[in-house]
LUMLO-131224 format. One record per residue: residue number from 1; chain; residue in one letter; x, y, z of N, C-alpha, C in turn. Coordinates in pm, 1 decimal, padded with zeros to 6 digits. Example, Ala and Ser with C-alpha at 12.3 -4.5 7.8 and 13.67 -1.06 7.14 Angstrom:
% LUMLO-131224
NODE   seq   mol   type        npx        npy        npz       capx       capy       capz        cpx        cpy        cpz
NODE     1     A      A    01319.0   -00569.0    00780.0    01230.0   -00450.0    00780.0    01320.0   -00330.0    00780.0
NODE     2     A      S    01285.0   -00225.0    00708.0    01367.0   -00106.0    00714.0    01290.0    00003.0    00787.0
% end
This chain:
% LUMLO-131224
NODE   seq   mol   type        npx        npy        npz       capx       capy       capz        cpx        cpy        cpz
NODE     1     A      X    10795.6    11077.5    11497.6    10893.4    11008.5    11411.8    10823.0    10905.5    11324.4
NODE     2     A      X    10858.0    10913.1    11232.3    10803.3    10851.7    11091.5    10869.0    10699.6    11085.4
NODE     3     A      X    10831.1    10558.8    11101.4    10890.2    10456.7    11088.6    10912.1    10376.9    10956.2
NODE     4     A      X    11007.4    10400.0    10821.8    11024.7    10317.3    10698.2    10974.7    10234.6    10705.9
NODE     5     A      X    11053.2    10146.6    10808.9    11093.2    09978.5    10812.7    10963.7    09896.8    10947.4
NODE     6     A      X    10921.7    09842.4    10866.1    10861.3    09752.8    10983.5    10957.3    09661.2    11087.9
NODE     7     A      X    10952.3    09695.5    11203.5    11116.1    09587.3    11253.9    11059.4    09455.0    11243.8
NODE     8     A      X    11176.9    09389.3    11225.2    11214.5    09247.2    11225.0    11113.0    09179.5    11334.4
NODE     9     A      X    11095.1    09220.9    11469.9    11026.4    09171.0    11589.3    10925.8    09185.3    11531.6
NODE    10     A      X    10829.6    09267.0    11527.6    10703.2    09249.1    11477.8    10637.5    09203.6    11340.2
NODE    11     A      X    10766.3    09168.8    11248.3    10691.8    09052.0    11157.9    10704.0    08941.7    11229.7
NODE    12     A      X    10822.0    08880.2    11297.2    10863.8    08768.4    11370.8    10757.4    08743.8    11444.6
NODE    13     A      X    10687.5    08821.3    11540.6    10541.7    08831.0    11604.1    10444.1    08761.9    11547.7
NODE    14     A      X    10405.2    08833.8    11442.3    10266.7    08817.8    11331.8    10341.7    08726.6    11246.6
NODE    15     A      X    10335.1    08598.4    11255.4    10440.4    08506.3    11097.7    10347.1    08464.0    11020.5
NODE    16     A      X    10214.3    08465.3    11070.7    10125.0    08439.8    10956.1    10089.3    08522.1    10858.1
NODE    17     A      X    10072.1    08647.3    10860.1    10129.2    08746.8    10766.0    10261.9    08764.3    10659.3
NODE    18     A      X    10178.4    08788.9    10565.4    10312.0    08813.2    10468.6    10431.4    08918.5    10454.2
NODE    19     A      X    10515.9    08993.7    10516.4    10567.0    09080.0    10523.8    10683.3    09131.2    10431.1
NODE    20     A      X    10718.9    09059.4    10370.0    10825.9    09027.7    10249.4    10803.7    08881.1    10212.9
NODE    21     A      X    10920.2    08887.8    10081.9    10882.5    08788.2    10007.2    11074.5    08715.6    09994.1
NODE    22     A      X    11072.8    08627.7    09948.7    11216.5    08596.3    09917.5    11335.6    08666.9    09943.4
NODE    23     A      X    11417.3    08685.9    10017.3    11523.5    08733.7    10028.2    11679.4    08731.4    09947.3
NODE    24     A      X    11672.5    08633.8    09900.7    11768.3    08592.5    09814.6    11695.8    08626.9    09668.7
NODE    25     A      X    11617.8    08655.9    09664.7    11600.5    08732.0    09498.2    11565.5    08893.5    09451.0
NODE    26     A      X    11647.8    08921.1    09423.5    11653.0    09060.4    09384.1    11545.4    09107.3    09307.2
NODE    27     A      X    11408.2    09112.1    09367.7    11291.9    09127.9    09310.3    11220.9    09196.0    09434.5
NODE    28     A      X    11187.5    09313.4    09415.3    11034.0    09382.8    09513.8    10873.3    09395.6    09437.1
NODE    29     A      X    10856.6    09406.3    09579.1    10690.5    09370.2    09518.7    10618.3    09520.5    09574.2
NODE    30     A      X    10596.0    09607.7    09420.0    10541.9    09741.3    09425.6    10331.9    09725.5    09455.5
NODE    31     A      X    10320.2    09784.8    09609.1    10187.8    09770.4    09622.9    10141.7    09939.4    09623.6
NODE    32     A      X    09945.7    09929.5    09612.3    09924.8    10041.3    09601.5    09804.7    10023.6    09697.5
NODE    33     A      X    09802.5    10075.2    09747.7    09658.6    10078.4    09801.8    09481.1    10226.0    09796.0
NODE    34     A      X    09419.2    10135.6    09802.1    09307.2    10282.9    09823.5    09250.1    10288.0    09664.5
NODE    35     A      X    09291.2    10268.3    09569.6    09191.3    10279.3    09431.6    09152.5    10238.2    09449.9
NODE    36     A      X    09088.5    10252.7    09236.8    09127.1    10279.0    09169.1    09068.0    10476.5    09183.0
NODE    37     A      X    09157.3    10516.9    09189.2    09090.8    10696.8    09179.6    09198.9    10778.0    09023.1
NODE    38     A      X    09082.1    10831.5    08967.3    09132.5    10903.8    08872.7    09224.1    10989.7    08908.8
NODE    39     A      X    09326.9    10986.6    08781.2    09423.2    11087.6    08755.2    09571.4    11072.6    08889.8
NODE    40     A      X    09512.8    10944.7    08934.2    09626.9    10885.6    09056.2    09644.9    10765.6    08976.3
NODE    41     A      X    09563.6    10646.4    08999.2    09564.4    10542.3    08940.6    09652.4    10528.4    08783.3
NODE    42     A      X    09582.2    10588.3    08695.6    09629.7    10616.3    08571.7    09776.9    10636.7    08563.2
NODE    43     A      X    09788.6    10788.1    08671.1    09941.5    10840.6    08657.3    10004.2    10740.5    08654.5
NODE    44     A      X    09974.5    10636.2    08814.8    10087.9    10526.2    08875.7    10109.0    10430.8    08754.5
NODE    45     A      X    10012.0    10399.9    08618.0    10014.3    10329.7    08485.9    10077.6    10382.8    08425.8
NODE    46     A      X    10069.0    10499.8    08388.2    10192.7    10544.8    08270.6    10389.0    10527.8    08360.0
NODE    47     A      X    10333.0    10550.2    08426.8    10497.0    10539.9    08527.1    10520.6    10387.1    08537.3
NODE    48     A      X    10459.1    10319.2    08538.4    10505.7    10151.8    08551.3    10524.7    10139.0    08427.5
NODE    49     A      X    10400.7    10131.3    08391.9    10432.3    10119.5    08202.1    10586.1    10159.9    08137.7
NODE    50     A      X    10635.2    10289.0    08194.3    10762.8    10348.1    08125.5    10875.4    10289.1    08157.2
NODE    51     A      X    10834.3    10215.7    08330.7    10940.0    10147.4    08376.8    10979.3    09974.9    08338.7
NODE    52     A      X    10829.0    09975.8    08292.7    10827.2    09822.8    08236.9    10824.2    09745.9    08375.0
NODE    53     A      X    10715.5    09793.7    08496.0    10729.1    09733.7    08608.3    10576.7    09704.2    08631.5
NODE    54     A      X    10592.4    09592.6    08703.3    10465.8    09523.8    08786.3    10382.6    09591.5    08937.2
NODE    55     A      X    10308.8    09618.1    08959.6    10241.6    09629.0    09094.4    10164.8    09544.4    09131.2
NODE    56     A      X    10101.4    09548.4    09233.4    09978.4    09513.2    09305.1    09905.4    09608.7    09325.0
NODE    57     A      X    09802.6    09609.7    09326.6    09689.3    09721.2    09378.3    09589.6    09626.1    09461.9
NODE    58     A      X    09597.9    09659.1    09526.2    09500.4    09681.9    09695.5    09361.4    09779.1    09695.0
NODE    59     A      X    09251.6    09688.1    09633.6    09144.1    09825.3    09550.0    08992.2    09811.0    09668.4
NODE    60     A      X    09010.3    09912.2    09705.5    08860.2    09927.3    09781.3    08730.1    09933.6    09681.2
NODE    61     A      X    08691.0    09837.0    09744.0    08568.7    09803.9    09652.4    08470.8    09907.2    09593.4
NODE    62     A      X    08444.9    10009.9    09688.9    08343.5    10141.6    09663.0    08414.8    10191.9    09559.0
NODE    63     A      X    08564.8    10215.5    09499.6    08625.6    10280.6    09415.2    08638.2    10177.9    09293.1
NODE    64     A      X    08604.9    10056.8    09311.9    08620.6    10005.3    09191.7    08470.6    10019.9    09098.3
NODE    65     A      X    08350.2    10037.1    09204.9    08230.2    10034.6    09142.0    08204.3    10175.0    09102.3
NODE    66     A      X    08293.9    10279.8    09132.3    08280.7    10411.2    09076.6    08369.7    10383.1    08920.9
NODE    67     A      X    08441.2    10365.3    08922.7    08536.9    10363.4    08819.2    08614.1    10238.9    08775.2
NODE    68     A      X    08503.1    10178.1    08708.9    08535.2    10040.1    08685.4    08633.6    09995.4    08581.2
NODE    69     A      X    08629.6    10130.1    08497.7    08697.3    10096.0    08365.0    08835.0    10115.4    08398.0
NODE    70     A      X    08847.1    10214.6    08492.5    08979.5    10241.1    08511.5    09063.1    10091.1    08580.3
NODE    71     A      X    08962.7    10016.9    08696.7    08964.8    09903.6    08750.0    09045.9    09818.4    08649.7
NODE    72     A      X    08978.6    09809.3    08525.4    08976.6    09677.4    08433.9    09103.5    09750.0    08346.3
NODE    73     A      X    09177.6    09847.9    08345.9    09268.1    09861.6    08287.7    09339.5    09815.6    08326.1
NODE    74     A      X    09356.6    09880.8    08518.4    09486.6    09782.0    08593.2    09498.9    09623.0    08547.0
NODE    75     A      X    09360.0    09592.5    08524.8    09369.2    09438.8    08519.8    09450.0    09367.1    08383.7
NODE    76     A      X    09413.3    09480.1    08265.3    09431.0    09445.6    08119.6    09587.6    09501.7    08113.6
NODE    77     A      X    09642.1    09564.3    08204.3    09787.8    09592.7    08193.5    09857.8    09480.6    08250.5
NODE    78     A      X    09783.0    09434.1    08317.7    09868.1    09307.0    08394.8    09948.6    09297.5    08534.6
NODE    79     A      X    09871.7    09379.0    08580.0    09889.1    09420.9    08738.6    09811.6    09326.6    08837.4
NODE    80     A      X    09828.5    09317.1    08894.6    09786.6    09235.9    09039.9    09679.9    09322.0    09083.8
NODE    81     A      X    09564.6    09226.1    09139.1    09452.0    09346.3    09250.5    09407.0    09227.6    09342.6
NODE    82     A      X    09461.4    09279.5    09468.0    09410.9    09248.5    09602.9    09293.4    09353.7    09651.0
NODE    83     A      X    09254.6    09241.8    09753.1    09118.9    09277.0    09852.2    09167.8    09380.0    09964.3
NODE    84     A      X    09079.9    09495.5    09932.0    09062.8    09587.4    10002.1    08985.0    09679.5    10152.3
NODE    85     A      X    08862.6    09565.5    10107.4    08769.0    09604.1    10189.8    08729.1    09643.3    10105.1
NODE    86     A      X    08540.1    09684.5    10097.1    08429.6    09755.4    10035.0    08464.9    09887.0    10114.6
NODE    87     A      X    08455.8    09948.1    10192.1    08459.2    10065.9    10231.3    08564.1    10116.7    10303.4
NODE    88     A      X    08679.6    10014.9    10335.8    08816.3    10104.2    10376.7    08785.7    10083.3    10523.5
NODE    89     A      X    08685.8    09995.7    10600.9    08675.1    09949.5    10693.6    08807.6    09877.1    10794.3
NODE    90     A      X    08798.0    09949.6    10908.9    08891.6    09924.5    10996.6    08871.2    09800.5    11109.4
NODE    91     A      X    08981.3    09661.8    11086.6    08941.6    09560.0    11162.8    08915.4    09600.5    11361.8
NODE    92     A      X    08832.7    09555.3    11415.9    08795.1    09619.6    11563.0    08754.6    09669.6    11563.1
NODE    93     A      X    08750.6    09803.1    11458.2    08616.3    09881.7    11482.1    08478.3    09875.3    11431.2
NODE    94     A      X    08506.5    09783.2    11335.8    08386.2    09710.4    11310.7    08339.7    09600.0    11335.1
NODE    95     A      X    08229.2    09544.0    11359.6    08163.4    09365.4    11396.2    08235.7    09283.7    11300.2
NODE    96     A      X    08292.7    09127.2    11381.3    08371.2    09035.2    11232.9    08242.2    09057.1    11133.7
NODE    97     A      X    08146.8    09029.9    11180.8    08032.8    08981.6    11073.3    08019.4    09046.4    10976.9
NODE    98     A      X    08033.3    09178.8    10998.9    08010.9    09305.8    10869.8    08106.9    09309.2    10834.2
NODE    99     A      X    08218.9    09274.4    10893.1    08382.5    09268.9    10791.6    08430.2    09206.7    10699.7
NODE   100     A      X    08330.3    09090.3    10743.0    08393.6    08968.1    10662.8    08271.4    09020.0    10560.6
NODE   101     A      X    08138.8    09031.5    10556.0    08067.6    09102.2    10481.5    08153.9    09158.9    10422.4
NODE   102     A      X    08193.1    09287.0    10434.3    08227.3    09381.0    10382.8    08342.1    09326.5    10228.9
NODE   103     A      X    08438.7    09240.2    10335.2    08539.6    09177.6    10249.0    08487.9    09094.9    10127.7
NODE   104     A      X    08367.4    09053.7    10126.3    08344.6    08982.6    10043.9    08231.8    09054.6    09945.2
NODE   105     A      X    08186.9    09176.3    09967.8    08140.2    09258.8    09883.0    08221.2    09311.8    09814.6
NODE   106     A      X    08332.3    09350.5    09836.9    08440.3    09380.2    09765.6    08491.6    09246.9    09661.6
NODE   107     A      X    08531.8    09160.9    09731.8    08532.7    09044.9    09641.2    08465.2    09028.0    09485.7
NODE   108     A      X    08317.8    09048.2    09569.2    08238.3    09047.2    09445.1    08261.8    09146.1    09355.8
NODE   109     A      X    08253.7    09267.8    09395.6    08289.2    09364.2    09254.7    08419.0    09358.7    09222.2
NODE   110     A      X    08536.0    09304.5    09239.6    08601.4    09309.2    09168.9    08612.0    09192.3    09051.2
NODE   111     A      X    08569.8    09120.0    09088.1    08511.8    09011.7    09010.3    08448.2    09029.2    08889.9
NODE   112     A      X    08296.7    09107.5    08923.1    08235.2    09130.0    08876.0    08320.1    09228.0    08737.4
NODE   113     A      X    08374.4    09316.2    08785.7    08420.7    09414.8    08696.4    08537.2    09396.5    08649.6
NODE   114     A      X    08630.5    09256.0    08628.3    08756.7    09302.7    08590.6    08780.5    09112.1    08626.2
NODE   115     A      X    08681.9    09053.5    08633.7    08699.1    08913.5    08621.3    08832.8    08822.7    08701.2
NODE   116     A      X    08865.6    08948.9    08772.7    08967.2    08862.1    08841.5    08905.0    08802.6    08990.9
NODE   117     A      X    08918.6    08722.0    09043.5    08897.7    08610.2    09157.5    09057.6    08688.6    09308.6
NODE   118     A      X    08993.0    08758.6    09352.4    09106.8    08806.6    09470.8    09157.6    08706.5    09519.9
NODE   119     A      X    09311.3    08657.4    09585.1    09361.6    08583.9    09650.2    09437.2    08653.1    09763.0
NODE   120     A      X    09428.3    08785.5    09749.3    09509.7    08860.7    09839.0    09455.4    08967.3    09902.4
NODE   121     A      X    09450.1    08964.0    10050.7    09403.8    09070.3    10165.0    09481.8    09156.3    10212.2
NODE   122     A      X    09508.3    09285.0    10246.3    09548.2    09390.8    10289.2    09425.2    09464.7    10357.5
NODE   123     A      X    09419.8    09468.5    10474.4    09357.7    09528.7    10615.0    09392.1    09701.6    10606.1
NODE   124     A      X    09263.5    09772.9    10568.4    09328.5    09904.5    10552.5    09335.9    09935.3    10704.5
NODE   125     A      X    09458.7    10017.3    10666.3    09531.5    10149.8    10783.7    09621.9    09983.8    10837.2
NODE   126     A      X    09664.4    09907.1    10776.5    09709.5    09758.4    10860.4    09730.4    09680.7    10955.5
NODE   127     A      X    09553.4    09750.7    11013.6    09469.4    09703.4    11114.5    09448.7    09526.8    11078.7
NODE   128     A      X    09457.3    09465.4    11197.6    09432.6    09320.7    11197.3    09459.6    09254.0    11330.0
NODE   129     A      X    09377.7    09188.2    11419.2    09384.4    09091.7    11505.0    09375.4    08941.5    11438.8
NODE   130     A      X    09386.8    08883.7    11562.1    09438.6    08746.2    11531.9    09289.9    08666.7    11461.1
NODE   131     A      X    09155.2    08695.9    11579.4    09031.5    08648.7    11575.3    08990.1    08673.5    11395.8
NODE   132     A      X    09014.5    08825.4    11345.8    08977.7    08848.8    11234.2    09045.1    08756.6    11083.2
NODE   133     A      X    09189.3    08752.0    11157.1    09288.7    08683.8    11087.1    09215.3    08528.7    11039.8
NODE   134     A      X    09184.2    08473.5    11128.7    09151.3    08311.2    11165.6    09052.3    08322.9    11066.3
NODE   135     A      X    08935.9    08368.1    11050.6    08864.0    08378.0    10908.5    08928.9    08428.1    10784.1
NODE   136     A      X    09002.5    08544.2    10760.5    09034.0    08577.3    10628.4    09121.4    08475.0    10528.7
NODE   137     A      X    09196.3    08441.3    10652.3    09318.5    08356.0    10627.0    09315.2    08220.2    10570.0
NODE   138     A      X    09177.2    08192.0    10587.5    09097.5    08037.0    10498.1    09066.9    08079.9    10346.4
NODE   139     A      X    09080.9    08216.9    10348.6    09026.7    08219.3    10195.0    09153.8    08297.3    10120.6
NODE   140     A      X    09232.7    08420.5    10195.6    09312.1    08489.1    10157.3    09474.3    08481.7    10195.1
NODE   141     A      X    09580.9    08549.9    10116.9    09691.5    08555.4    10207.3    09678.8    08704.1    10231.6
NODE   142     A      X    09698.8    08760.8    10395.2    09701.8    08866.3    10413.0    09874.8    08897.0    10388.1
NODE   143     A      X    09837.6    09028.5    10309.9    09996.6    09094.6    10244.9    10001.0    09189.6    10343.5
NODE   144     A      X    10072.4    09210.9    10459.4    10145.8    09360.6    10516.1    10240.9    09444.0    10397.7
NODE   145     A      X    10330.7    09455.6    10469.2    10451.9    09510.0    10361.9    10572.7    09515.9    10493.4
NODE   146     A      X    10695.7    09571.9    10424.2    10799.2    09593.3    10549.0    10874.5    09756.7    10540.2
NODE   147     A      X    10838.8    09811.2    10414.9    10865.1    09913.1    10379.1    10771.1    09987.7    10312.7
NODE   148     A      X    10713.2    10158.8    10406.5    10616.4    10189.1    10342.0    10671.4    10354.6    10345.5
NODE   149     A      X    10623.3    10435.1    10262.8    10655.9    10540.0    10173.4    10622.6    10705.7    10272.6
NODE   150     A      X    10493.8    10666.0    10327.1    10426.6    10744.2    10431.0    10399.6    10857.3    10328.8
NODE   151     A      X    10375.4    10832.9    10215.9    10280.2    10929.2    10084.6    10135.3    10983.1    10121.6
NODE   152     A      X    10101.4    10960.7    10246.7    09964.7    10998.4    10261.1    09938.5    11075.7    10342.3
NODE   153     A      X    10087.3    11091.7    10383.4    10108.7    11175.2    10505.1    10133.6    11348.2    10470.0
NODE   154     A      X    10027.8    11453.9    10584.5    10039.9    11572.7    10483.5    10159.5    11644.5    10585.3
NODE   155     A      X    10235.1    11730.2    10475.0    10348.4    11795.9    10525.5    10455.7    11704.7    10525.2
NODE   156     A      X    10482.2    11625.8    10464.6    10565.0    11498.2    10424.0    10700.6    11527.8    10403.0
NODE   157     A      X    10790.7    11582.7    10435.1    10941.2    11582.1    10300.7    10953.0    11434.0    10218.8
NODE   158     A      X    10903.5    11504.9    10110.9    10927.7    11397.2    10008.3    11082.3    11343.7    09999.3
NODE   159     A      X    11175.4    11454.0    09996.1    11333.3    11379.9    09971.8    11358.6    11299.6    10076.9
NODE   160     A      X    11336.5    11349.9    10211.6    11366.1    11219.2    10291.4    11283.8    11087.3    10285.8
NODE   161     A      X    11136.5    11089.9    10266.1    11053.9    10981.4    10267.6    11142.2    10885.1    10149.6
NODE   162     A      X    11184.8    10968.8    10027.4    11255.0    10872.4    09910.6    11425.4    10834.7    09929.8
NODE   163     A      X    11463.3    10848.9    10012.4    11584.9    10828.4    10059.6    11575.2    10728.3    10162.2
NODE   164     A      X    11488.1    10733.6    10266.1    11421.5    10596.8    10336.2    11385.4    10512.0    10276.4
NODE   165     A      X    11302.9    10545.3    10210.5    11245.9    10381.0    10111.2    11363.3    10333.3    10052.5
NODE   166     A      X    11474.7    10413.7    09996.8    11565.9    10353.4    09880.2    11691.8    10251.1    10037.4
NODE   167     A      X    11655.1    10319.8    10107.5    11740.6    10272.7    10215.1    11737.8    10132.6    10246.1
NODE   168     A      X    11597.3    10137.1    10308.4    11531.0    09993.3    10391.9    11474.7    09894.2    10285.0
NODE   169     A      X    11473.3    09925.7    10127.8    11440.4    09832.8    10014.0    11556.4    09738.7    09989.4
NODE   170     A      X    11489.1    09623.5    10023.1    11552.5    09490.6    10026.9    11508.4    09381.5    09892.6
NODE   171     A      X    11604.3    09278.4    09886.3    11563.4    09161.9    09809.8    11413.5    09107.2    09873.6
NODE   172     A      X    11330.2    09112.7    09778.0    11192.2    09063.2    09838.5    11103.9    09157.4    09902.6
NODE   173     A      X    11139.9    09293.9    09929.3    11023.6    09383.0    09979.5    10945.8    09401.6    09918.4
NODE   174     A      X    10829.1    09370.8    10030.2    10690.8    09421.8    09967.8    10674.3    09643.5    10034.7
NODE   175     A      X    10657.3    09718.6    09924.5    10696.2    09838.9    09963.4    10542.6    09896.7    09923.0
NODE   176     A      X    10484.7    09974.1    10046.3    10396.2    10025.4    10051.7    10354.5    10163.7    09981.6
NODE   177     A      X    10276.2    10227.6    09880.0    10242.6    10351.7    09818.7    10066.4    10371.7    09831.0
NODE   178     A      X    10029.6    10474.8    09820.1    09861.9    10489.3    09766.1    09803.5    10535.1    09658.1
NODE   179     A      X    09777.1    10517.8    09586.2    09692.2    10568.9    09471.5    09580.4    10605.8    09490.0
NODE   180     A      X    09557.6    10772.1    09619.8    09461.2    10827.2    09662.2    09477.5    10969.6    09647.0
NODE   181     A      X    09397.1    11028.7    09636.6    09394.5    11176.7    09616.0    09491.3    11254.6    09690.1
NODE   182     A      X    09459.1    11192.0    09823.6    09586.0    11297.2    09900.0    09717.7    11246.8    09898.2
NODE   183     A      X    09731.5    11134.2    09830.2    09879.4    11079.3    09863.2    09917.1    11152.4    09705.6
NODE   184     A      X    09840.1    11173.9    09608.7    09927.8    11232.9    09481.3    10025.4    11326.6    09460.5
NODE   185     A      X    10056.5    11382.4    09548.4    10131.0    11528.7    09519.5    10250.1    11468.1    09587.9
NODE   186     A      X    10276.2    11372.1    09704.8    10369.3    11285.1    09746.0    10427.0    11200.6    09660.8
NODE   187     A      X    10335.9    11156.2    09593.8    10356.2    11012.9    09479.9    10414.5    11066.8    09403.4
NODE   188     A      X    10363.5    11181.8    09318.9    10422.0    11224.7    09194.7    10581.6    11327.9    09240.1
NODE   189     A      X    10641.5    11279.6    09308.5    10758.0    11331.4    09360.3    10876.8    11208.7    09395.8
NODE   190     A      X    10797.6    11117.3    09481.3    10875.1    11010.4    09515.3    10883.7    10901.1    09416.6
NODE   191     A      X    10766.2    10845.5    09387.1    10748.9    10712.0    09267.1    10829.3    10722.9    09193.8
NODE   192     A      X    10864.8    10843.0    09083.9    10942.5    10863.9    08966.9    11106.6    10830.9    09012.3
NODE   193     A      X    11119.2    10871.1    09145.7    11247.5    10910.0    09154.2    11278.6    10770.2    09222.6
NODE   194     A      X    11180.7    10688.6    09257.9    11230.8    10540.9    09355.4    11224.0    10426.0    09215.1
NODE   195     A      X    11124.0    10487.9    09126.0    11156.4    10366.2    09053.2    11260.4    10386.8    08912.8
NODE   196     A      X    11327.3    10515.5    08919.9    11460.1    10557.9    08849.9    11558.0    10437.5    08969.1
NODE   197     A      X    11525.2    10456.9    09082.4    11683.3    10373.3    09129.6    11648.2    10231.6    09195.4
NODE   198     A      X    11520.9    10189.1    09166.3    11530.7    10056.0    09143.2    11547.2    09965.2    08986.9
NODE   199     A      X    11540.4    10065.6    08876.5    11584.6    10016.6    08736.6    11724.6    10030.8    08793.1
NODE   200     A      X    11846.4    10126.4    08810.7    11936.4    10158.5    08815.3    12034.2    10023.3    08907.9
NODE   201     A      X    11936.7    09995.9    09016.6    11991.8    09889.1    09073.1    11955.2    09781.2    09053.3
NODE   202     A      X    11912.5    09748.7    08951.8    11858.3    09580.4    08875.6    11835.4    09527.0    08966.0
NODE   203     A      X    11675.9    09583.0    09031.5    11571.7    09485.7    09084.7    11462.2    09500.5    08971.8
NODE   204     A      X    11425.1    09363.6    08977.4    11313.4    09345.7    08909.1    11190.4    09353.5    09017.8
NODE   205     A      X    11061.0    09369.3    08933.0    10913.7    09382.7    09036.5    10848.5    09252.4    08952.1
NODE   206     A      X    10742.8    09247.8    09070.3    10697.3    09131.5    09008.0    10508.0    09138.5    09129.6
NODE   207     A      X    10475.7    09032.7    09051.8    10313.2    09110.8    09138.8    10301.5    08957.2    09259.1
NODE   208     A      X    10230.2    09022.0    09401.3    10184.9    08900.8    09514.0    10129.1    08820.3    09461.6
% end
């Protein structure tokens, strides 16, 4: 069984984490994770662009130093880019030392390539202990989400995955997508059709 909604108990758990945002304002916060990868990335631009909507992107560092330009578009469109990790590194299974490494090699190239300064962490696969937390958390806000799409998932029904999201999307959700190779054939099914009925229901997006 496939879970939308993050429950209530386990943000209540983790409160130092960001899990949503404002409740009383009719605004969600569209994240992406795993770029920037061609012919995903881009797509998810012309589709915001049409919608006249904001994201975040969540960019693994190894993909920004492949495809930087694509990087610096997200940036020149006016999208948000959070810290990813350099290699998509999983907290516990790797040493803090090389993590926090890791996190901050990423740092650097995005910097480097697209001049933006990260303020925002997302733990891929949204792996995170407390120990790892206690360092990131001096420099970053770690973003969870409370609603995620499960686009990466193969053998997916797309109509139900987009009928869940439209379900459990609240004032202030932060709502989870990927802009990765295997999540495209998911994306380009659900995205179009979730962000037809969040124009329809006058939420605005806005970036972490």
């Amino acid at each position: 069984m496939l879970f939308y909604k993050v429950p209530g108990i386990i943000q209540n758990l983790f409160g130092s984490y960001t899990w949503h945002k404002d409740r009383k304002q009719k605004t969600v916060y569209l994240t992406f994770d795993d770029g920037p990868v061609p012919s995903v990335s881009d797509y998810v631009l012309r589709l915001l662009e049409d919608y006249n909507m904001k994201a975040t992107f969540f960019m693994v560092g190894d993909n920004v130093s492949k495809n930087p330009d694509l990087a610096n578009e997200i940036a020149q469109k006016g999208h948000g880019i959070g810290n990813h990790t350099y290699h998509h590194l999983k907290a516990g299974k790797t040493p803090l030392s090389l993590y926090l490494e890791d996190v901050e090699q990423c740092r650097k190239t995005i910097l480097e390539k697209t001049g933006i300064e990260t303020k925002t962490f997302r733990p891929p696969y949204g792996s995170i202990n407390k120990r790892y937390a206690r360092h990131l958390l001096q420099e970053y806000e770690i973003v969870l989400w409370d609603v995620i799409s499960w686009d990466f998932k193969k053998g997916l029904n797309s109509g139900v995955a987009l009928e869940k999201v439209k379900k459990y999307t609240k004032n202030g959700s932060i709502v989870l997508f990927h802009d990765q190779q295997k999540s495209k054939k998911n994306l380009q099914e659900i995205l179009p059709k979730y962000l037809d009925y969040l124009s329809s229901q006058g939420f605005q997006t806005a970036l972490l």
